[in-house]
C-alpha positions in Angstrom: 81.6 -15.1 -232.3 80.6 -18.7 -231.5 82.5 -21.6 -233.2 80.2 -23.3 -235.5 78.6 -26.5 -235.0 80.7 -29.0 -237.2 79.8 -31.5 -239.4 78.7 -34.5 -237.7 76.8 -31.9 -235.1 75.2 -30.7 -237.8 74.5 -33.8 -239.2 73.1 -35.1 -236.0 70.4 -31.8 -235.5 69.4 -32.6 -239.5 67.8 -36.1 -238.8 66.4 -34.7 -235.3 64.6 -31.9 -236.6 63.7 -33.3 -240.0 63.3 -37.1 -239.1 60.4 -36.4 -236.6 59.0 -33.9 -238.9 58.6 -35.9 -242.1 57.2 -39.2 -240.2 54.8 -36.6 -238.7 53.6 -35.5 -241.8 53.5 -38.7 -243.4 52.1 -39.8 -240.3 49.0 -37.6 -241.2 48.8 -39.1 -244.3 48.7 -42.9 -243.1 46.1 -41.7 -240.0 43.4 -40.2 -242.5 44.0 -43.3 -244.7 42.9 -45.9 -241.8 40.5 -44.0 -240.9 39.0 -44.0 -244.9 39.4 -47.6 -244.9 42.8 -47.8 -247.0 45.3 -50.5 -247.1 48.4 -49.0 -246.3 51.2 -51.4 -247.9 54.3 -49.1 -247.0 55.4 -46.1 -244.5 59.0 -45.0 -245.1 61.2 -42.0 -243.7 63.8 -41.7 -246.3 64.3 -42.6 -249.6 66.1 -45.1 -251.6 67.0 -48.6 -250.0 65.5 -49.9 -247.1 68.3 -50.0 -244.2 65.8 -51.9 -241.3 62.2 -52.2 -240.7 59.0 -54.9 -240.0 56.0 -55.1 -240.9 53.1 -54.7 -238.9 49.6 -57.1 -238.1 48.0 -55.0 -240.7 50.5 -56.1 -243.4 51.7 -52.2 -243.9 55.9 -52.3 -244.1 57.6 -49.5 -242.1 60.8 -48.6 -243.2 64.1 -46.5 -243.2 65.8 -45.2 -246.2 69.0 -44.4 -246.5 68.1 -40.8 -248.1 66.8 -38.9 -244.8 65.5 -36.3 -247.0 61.6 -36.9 -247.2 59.7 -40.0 -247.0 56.4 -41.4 -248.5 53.1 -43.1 -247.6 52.3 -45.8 -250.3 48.8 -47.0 -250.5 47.1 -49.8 -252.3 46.3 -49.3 -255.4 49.0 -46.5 -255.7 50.5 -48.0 -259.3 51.3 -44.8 -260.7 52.8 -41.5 -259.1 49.5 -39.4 -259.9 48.0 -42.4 -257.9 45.5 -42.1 -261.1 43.2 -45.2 -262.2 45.2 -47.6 -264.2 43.9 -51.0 -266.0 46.1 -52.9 -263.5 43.7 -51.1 -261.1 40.8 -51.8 -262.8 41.7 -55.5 -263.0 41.7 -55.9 -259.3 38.9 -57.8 -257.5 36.3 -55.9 -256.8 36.6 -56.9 -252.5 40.5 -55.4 -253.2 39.8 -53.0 -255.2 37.7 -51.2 -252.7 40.0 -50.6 -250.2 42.4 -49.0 -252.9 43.6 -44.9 -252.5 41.3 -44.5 -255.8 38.4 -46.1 -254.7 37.2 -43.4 -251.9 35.3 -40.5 -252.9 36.9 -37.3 -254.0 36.6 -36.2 -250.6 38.4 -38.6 -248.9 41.2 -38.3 -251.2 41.4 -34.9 -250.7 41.3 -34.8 -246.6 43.7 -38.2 -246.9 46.7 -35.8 -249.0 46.0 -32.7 -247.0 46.3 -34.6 -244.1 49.9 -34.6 -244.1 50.7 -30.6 -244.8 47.5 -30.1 -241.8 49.8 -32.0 -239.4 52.8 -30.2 -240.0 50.7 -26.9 -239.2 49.1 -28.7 -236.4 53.1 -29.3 -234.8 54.0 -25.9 -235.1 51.3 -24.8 -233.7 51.7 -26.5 -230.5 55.5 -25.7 -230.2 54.6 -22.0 -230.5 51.4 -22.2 -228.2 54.5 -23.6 -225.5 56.5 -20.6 -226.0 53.6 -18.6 -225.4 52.5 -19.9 -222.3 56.2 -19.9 -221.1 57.2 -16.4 -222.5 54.5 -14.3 -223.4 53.9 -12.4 -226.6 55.2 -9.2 -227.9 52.1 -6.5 -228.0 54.4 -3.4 -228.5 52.0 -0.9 -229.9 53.3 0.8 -233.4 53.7 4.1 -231.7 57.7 5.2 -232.4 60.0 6.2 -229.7 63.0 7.1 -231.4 64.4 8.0 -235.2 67.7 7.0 -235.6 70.1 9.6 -237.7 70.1 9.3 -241.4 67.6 6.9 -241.6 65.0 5.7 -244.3 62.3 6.8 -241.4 63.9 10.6 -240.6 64.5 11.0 -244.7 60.4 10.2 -244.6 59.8 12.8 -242.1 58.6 10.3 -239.3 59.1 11.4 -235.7 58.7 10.7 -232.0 54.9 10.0 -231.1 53.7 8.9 -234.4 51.4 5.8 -234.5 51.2 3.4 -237.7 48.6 2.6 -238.9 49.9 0.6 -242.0 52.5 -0.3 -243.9 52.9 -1.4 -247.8 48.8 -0.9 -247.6 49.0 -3.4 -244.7 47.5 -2.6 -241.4 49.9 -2.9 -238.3 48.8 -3.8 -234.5 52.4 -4.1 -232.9 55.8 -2.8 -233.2 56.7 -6.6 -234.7 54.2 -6.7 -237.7 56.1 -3.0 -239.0 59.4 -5.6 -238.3 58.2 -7.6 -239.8 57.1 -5.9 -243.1 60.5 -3.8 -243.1 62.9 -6.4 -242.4 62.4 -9.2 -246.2 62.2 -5.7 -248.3 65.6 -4.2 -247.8 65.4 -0.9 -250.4 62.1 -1.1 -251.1 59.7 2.1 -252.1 56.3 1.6 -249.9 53.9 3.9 -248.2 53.3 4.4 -244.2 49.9 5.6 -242.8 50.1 7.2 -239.2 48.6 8.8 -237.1 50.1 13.0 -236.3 48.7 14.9 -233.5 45.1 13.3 -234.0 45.4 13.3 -238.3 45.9 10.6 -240.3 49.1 11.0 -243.1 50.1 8.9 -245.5 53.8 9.1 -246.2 55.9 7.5 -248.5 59.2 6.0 -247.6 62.3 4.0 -249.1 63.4 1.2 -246.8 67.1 1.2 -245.6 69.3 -1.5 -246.6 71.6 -3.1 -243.4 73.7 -5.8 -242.8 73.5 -8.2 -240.0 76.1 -10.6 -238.9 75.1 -13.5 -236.8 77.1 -15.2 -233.7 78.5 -17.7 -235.9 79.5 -15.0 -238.7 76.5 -15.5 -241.3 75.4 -12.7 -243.1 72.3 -11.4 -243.9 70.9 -8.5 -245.6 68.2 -6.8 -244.7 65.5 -4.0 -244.8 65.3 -1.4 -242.0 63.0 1.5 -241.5 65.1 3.2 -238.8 62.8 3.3 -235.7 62.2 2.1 -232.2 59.4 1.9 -229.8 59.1 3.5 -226.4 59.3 0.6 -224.6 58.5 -3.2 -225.0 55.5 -4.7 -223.8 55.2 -8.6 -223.5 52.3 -9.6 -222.0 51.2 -13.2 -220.2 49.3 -16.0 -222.4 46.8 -18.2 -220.9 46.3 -21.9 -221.3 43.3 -21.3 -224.0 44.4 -18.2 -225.6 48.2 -19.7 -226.6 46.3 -21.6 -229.4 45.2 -18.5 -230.5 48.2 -16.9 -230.6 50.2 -19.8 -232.2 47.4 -20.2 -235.3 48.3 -16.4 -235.7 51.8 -16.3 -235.5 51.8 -19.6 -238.1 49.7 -17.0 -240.1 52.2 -14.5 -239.9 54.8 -17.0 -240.8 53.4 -18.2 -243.3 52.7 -14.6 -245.2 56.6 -13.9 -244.7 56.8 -17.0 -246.9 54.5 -16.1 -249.8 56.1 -12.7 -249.4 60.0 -14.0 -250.0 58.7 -17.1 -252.7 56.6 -14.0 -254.7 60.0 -11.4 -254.2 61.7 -14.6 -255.8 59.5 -15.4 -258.6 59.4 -11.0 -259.4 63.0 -11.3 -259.3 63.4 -9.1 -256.6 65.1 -11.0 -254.2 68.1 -13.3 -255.9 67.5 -16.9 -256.7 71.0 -17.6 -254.7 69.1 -17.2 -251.0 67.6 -20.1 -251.9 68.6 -23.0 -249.7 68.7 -26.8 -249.8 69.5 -29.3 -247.2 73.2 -28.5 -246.2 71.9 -24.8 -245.4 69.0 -26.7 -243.2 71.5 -28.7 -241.8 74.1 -25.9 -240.9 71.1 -23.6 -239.0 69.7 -26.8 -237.3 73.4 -27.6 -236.0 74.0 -23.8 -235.1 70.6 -23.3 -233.1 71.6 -26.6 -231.0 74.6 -24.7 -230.1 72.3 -21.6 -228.9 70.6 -24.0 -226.7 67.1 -26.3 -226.6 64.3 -23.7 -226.8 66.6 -22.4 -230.5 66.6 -25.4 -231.5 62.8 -26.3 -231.0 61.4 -22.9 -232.5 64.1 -23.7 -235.6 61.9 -27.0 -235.2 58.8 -25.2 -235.6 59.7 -23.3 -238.4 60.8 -26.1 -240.5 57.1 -27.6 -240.0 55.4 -24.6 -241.6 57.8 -24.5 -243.9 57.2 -28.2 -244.9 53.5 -27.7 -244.7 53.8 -24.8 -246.7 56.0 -26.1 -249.5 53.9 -29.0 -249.7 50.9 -27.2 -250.1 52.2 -25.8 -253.5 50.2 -26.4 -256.3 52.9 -28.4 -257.9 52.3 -32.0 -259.5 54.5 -34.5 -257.4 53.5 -32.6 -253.9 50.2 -32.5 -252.4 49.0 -29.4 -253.4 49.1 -30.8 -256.9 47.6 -33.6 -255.9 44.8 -31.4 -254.5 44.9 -29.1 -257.8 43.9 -31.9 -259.8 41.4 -32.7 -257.2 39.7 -29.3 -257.2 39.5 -29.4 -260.8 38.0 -33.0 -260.5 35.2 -31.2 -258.5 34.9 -28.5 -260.7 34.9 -30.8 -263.7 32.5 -33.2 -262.2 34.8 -35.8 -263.8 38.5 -36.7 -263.6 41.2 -35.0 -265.6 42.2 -36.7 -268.5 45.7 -39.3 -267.6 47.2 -38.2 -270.1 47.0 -34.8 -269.1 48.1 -35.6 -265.3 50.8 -37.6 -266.5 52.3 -35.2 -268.4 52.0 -32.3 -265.6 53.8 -34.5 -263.7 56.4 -35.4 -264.9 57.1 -31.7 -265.1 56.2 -31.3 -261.5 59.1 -33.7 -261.5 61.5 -31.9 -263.8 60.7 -28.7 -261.9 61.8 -30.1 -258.3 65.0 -32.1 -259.8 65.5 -28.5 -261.0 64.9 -27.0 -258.0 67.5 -29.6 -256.2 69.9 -28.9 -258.2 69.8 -25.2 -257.7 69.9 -25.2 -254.0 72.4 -27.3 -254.0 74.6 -25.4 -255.7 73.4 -22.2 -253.5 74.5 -24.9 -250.4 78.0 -25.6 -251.8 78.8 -21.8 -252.8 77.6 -20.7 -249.3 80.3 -23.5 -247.9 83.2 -21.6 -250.6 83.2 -24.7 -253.0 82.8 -22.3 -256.0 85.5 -19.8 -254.5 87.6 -22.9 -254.0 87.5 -23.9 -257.3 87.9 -20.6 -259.6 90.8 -20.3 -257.3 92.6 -23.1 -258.6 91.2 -22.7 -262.3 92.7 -19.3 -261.8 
């Protein structure tokens, strides 16, 4: 077992994996702004107070927060947090008024909030085209080698030679996307369609349940069917196909999120595996103890799942932002203030919600709860 990070290590991977990664995204944000033709009066990384900054020819102030937890874009004209029309708006000059957020055509707005989520994909994407080209990528066909003893597979009948074909109704190209499926649905009924000696069977199958401990003595619990391949096969990535392959394992990322948020919201999964920053902060201090290519595929990961999270149709993020526009469109006509300002301040109530959950998760997975019905006891 490796010894764990420690707090200031810890602390010190936080800011360098989610610093870079929110002024990226906000980044995205300010880029498709300029280039609409809006005024840009603040960039900040972090929240609350300003602790050093300057502002720049263009009269836009960039600043540091103390709060190194997110970070904003603030444009002109922005008066209200559903950056809707206001009559301080309206009262503007007309000359000032135009290069405002609300000013610009629907579709402008629209490119201008998604620009920020788009980025976060875009950074992923090239970390994992990098691993590709120096690595490889896994292209183990589905074809099983081996049935361990007493597992879910040998209780389904699978054996030696068997190809998959799909999995949960899901079709399967390599060993990794049956890993993949198996591994966030420990216990789990599904279905498997092979292939048998040239016929096609469709078997059903309850995954195994396992329990992994990591090098630094996390636990995790997980599904497992029970099988291995023949052998691995990793082939070589070229220079143009690694984008290729990076879009698609994002894609693949990305469904392993709607798969655990959905096992979540089903209740399938328990709300307590949710984590909040001191949980991102812990894994980004262990992975820089693994070494620098951990830590920059934790990197990676974090991007998608900031692009993803954002993308949420919740009011307060940008996919509510872009809800409301896609109802706009719709509409042909705005939704009513009133309306928007009510659904968000329950976007708000919802993530303050949300905060306080996962932290609570993040200070029973450090013992705090333990700690304290200890004593009450």
């Amino acid at each position: 077992m490796i010894e764990g990070p420690g707090f200031l290590l810890s602390v010190l991977a936080f800011l360098l994996a989610l610093g870079p990664l929110v002024f990226v995204h906000e980044l995205g944000h300010y880029l498709a702004g300029r280039r609409f033709g809006v005024k840009v009066e603040a960039f900040s990384v972090g929240f609350g107070r300003e602790i050093g900054g300057f502002t720049d020819r263009h009269g836009t102030r960039w600043k540091f927060g103390w709060l190194p937890l997110g970070g904003y874009v603030r444009f002109a004209g922005d008066m209200n947090p559903a950056s809707q029309p206001s009559a301080e708006w309206l009262s503007l000059p007309a000359a000032e008024r135009s290069g405002t957020f609300q000013a610009k055509p629907l579709w402008q707005r629209a490119i201008i909030v998604a620009a920020g989520p788009i980025i976060n994909f875009l950074v992923a994407i090239l970390i994992l085209a990098g691993f590709a080209l120096a690595y490889g990528e896994s292209r183990t066909p589905p074809t099983i080698g081996l049935v361990g003893p007493n597992s879910a597979a040998a209780a389904a009948g699978l054996r030696p030679g068997d190809r998959i074909l799909s999995i949960g109704g899901r079709s399967v190209d390599t060993f990794d996307d049956v890993a993949r499926y198996t591994r966030i649905r420990p216990g789990e009924a599904s279905t498997i369609q092979l292939v048998r000696e040239g016929q096609v069977q469709t078997v059903p199958v309850t995954l195994g349940t396992t329990t992994e401990r990591d090098r630094f003595g996390n636990v995790f619990r997980l599904g497992q069917l029970g099988i291995g391949p023949a052998g691995r096969v990793i082939e070589p990535v070229g220079v143009l196909e690694a984008p290729v392959v990076a879009v698609r394992q994002t894609g693949q990322m990305v469904g392993m999120m709607v798969d655990t948020l959905w096992q979540i919201v089903s209740g399938r999964r328990p709300v307590s595996e949710l984590g909040g920053p001191i949980s991102i902060a812990r894994a980004s201090g262990e992975q820089l103890v693994l070494g620098p290519q951990a830590f920059v595929f934790l990197v990676a990961l974090i991007s998608i799942n900031l692009g993803f999270i954002n993308l949420l149709p919740v009011p307060m993020l940008d996919g509510g932002h872009l809800l409301f526009y896609a109802i706009e469109a719709v509409r042909r006509r705005p939704t009513d203030p009133r309306v928007v300002e009510w659904a968000f301040r329950g976007g708000v109530m919802a993530i303050l919600a949300l905060m306080v959950l996962v932290t609570a998760n993040d200070l029973g997975s450090l013992g705090l709860w333990r700690g304290l019905s200890g004593l009450i006891g």
